[in-house]
C-alpha positions as CSV (number, residue, x, y, z in Angstrom):
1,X,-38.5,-51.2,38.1
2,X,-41.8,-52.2,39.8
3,X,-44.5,-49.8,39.3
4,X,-47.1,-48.2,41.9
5,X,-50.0,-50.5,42.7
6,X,-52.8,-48.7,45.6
7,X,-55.7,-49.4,46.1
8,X,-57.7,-46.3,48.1
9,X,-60.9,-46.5,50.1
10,X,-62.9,-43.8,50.5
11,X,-66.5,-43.2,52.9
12,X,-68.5,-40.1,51.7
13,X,-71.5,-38.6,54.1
14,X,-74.6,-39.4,53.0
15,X,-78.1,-38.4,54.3
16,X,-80.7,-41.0,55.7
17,X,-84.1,-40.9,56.8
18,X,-84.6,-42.6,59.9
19,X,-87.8,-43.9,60.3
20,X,-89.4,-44.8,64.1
21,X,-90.0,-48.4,64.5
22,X,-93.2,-49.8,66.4
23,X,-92.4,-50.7,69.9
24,X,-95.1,-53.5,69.4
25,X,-93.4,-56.7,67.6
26,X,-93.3,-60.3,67.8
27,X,-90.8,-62.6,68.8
28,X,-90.0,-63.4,65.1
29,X,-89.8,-59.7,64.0
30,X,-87.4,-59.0,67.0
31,X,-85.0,-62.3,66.1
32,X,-85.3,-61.0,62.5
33,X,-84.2,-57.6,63.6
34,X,-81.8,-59.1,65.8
35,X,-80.3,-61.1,63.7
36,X,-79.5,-58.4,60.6
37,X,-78.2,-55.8,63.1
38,X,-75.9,-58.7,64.3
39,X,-74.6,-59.2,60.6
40,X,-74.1,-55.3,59.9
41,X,-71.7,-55.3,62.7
42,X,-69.8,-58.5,62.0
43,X,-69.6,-57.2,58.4
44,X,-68.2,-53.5,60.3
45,X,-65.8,-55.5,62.5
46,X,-64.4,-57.8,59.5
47,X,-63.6,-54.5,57.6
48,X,-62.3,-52.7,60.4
49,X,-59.8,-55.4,60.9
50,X,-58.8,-55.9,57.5
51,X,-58.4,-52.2,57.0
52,X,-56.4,-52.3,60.1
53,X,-54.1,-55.3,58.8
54,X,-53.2,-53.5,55.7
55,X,-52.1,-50.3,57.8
56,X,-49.7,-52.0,60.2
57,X,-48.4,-53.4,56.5
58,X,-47.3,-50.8,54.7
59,X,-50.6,-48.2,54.3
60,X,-51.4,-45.0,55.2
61,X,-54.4,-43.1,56.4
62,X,-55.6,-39.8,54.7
63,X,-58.4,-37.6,56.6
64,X,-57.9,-34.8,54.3
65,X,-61.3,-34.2,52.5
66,X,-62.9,-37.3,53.8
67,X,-61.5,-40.8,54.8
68,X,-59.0,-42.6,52.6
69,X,-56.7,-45.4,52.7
70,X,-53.7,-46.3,50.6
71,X,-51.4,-49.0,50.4
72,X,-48.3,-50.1,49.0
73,X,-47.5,-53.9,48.0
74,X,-44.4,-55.4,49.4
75,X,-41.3,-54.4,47.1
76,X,-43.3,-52.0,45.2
77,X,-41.2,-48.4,45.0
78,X,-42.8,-45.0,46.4
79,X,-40.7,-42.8,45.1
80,X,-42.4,-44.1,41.6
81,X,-45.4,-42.5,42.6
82,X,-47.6,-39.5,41.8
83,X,-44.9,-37.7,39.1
84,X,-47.1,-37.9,36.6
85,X,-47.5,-34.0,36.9
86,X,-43.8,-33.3,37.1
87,X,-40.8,-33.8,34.3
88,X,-37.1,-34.6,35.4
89,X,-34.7,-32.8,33.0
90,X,-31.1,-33.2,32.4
91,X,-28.6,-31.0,31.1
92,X,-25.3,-31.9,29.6
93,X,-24.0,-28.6,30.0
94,X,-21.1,-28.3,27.6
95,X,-18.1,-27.0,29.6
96,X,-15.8,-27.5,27.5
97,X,-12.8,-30.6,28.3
98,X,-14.9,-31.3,31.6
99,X,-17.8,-32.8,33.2
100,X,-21.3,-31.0,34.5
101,X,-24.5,-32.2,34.5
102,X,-28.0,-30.8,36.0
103,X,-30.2,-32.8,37.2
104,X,-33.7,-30.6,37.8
105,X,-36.7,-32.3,39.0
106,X,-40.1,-30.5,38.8
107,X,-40.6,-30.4,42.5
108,X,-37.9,-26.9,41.7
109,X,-34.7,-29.4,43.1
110,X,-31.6,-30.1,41.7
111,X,-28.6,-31.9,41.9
112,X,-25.3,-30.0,39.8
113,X,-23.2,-33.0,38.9
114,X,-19.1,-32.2,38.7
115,X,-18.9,-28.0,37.9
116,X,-16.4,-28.3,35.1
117,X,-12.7,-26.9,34.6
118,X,-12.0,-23.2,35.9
119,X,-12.0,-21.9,32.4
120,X,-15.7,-22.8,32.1
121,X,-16.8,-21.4,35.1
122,X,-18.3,-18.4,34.2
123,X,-20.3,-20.6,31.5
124,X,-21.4,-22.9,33.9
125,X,-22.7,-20.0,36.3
126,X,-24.4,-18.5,33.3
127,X,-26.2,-21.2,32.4
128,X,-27.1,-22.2,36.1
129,X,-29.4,-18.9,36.4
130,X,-30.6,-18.8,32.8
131,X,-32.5,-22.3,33.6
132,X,-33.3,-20.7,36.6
133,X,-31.7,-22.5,39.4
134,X,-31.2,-20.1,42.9
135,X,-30.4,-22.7,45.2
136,X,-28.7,-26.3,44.6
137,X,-29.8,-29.4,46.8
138,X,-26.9,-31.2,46.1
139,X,-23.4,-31.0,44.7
140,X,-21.7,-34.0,44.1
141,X,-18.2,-34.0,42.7
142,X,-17.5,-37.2,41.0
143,X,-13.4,-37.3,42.5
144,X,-11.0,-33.7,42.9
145,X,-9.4,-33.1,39.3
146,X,-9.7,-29.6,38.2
147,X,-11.7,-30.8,35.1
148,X,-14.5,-31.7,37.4
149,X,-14.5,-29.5,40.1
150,X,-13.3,-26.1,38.5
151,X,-15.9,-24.4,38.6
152,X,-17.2,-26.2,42.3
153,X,-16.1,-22.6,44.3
154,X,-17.7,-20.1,41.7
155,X,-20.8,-22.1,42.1
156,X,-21.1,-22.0,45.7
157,X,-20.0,-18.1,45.9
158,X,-23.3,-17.4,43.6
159,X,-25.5,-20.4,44.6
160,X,-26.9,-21.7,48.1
161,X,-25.6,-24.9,48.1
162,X,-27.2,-27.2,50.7
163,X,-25.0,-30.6,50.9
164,X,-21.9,-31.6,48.9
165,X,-21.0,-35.2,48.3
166,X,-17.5,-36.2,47.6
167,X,-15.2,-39.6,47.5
168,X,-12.9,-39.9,50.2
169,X,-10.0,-38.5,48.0
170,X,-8.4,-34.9,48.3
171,X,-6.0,-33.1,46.1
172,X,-3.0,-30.9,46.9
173,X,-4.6,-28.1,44.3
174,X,-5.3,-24.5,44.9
175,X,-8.3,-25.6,43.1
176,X,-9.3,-28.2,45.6
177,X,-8.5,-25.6,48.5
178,X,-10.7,-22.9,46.8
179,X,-13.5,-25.4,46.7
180,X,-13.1,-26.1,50.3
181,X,-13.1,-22.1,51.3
182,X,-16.1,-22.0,49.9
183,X,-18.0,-24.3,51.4
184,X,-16.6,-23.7,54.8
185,X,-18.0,-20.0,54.4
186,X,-20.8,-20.6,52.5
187,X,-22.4,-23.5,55.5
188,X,-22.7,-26.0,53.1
189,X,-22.8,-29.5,54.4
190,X,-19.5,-31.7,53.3
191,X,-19.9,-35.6,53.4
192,X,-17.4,-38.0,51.7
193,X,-19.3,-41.2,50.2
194,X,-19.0,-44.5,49.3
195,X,-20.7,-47.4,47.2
196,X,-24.2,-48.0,49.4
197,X,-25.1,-44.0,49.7
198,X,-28.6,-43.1,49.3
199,X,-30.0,-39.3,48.8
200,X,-33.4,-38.3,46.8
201,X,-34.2,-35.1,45.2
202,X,-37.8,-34.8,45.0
203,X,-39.2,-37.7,43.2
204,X,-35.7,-38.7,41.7
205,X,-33.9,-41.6,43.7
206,X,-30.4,-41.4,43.9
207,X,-27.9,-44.5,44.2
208,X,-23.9,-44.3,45.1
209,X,-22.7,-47.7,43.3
210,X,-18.8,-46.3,43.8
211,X,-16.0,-46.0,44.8
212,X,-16.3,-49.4,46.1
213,X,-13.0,-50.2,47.4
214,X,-10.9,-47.7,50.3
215,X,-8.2,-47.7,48.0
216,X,-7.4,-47.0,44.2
217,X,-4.0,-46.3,42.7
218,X,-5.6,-44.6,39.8
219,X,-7.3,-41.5,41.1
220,X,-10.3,-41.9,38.2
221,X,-11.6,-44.7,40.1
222,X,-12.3,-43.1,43.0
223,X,-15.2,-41.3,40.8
224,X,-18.7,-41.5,42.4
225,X,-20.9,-43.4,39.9
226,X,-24.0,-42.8,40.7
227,X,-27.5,-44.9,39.5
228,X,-30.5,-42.2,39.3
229,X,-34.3,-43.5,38.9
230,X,-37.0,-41.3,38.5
231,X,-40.7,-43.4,38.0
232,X,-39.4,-46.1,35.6
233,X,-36.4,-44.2,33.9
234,X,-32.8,-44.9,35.1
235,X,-29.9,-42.8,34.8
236,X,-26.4,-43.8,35.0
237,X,-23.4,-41.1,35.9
238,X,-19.9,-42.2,35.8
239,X,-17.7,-39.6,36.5
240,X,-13.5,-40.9,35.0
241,X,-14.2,-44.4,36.7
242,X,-12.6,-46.5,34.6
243,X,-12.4,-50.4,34.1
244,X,-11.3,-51.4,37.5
245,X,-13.8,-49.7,39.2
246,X,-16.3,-50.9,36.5
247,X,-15.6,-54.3,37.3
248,X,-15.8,-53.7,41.1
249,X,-19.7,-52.5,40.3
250,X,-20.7,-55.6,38.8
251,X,-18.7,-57.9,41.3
252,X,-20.4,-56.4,44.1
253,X,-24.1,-55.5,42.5
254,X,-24.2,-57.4,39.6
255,X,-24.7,-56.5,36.3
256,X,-28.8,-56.1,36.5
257,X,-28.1,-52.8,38.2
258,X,-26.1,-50.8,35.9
259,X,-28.9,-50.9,33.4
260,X,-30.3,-47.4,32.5
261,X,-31.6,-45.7,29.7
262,X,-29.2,-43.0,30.2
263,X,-25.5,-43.3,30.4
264,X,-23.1,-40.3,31.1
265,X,-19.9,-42.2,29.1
266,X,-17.1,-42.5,31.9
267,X,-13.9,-40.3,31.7
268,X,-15.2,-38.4,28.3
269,X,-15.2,-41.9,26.3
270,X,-11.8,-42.7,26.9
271,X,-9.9,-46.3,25.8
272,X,-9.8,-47.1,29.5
273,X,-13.0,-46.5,30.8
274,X,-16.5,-48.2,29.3
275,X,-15.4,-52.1,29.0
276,X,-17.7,-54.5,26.9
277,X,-18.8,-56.1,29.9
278,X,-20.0,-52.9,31.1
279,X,-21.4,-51.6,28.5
280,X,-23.0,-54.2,28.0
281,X,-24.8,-54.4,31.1
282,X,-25.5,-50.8,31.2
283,X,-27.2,-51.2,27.6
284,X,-28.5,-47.4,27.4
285,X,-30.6,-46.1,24.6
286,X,-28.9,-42.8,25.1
287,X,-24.8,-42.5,26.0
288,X,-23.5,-39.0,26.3
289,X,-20.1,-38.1,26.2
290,X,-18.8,-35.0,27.7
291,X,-15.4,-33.8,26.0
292,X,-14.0,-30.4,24.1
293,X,-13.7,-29.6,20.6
294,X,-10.5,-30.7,19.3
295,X,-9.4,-31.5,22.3
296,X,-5.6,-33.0,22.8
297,X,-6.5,-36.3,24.6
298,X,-8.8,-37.5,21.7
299,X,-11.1,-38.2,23.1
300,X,-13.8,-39.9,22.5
301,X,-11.4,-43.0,21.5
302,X,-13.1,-44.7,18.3
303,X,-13.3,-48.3,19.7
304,X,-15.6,-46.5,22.5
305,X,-18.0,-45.3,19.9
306,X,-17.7,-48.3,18.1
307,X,-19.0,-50.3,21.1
308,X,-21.5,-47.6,22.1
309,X,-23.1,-48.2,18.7
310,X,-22.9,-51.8,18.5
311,X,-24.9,-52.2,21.6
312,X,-27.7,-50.0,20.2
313,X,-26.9,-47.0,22.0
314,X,-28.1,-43.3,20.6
315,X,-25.0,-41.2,20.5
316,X,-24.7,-37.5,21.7
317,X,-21.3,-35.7,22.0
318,X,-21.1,-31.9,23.4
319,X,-17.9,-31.5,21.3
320,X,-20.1,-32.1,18.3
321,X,-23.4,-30.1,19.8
322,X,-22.6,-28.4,22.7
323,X,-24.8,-28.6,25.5
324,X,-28.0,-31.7,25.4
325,X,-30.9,-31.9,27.5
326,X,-33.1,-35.1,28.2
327,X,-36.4,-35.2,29.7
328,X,-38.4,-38.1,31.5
329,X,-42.3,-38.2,32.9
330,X,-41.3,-41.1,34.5
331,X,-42.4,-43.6,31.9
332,X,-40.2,-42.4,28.8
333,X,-37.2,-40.3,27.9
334,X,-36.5,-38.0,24.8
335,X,-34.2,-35.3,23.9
336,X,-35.6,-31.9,24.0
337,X,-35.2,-30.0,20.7
């Protein structure tokens, strides 16, 4: 990512003495005279315009607390700016055989990943108020299998819930029809997303890279993936997508997108989900993978783990340690003890 560059101008009030000039003077005093006043206002008038050039580029004026001027070069990225005084945390919240993640930005925002499988709801809603979250900017539910959106209708009942994303994909559940009770009565705002989708939460910018395609015959890769930056730390959520829709990323972005220090491993590190290619191209330093203890899929498949580590990635499991929490400043990431 590019970083910030601004350059700010600022005119402070000063005090002068002003001192009363001789109305006697020669012709060479008054030239003289003439002459400097002439070049104090072509020096005004040259910064003036340039001042006014760089505006109408990209700048911004500032009158609070005296004059000040900032500006932005072509292609650099604003929301990489002034988050030095926050953090970005997220929270692998272990829900068991499931998916949820927190995303909480210092601003007080926060985005509640998936909401795990029914069983884990009361967990989830637990942990939710513990970290101190009262309202939720955004939901988004990676595709409608009850491991993933579970807990989606608790959540809503004891949380104001602004705006929910979701694929185009629905789900003859009593799960999926809970979850859509509850948002009609609790006003949220339902969209249904594609790859292209932009949203931001505070200083965090947010990415839909998939579903890419209007169709899928496997219902995993309808998942949202979504690519997360905060300052110059990316974050990459995959939801069950598995290779197909892997491959559609990289065919319509490239493979210079999906790199992020942080990958949520797709569909609990199953065998057909997290390709070489991909994870290659995603080369994280940290790879998480979401799955239950013991659970009867097996999950995380060994080759997975085998390639996660190959390509230099840290691994964390929530089978193994329950729930994980990264945080960012922007310029690194850790995990927080």
């Amino acid at each position: 990512m590019t970083s910030e560059t601004a350059f700010l101008i600022n005119k402070t009030d000063g005090k002068g003495k002003v001192r009363r000039l001789s109305q006697k003077r020669n012709k060479k005093s008054y030239n003289g005279a003439a002459r400097s006043v002439g070049g104090i206002i072509g020096i005004m008038i040259t910064v003036l315009v340039s001042i006014l050039i760089l505006y109408f580029v990209g700048g911004s004026f500032d009158f609070s607390g005296g004059f000040s001027f900032s500006f932005f070069y072509p292609g650099d990225d604003p929301y990489t700016s002034d988050i030095s005084a926050e953090e970005c945390s997220v929270h692998i919240i272990d829900v068991g055989q499931g998916d949820s993640i927190l995303l909480s930005v210092g601003s007080g925002e926060y985005i509640l990943i998936d909401a795990g499988p029914v069983s884990s709801r009361g967990v989830l809603c637990e942990y939710l108020s513990a970290v101190g979250v009262d309202k939720i900017n955004w939901l988004v539910l990676t595709h409608p299998h009850d491991d993933h959106i579970g807990g989606a209708a608790e959540v809503i009942k004891k949380f104001k819930v602004d705006n929910i994303l979701m694929p185009a994909l629905t789900a003859d559940s009593s799960v999926f029809a809970a979850l859509l009770d509850a948002a009609e009565r609790g006003g949220c705002s339902v969209q249904t997303v594609s790859s292209g989708y932009t949203f931001s939460a505070g200083k965090l910018k947010c990415t839909v890279l998939s579903p890419v395609r209007n169709e899928y015959e496997d219902e995993n890769n309808w998942s949202i993936v979504m690519k997360a930056n905060y300052g110059m730390i990316s974050m990459l959520f995959t939801g069950d997508a598995q290779e197909q829709a892997e491959s559609d990323i990289i065919r319509k972005f490239g493979s210079g997108i999906l790199k992020s220090d942080l990958l949520k491993v797709g569909h609990h590190g199953s065998p057909d989900s997290s390709s070489e290619q991909f994870i290659k191209a995603v080369s994280p330093t940290f790879a998480v993978i979401s799955c239950g203890e013991n659970n009867t899929y097996g999950h995380p498949d060994i080759t997975v783990v085998e390639r996660l580590s190959e390509a230099g990635a840290q691994i964390y499991r929530t089978d193994e340690e329950g729930g994980i929490i990264f945080v960012s400043d922007g310029e690194k990431m850790w995990r927080k003890k």
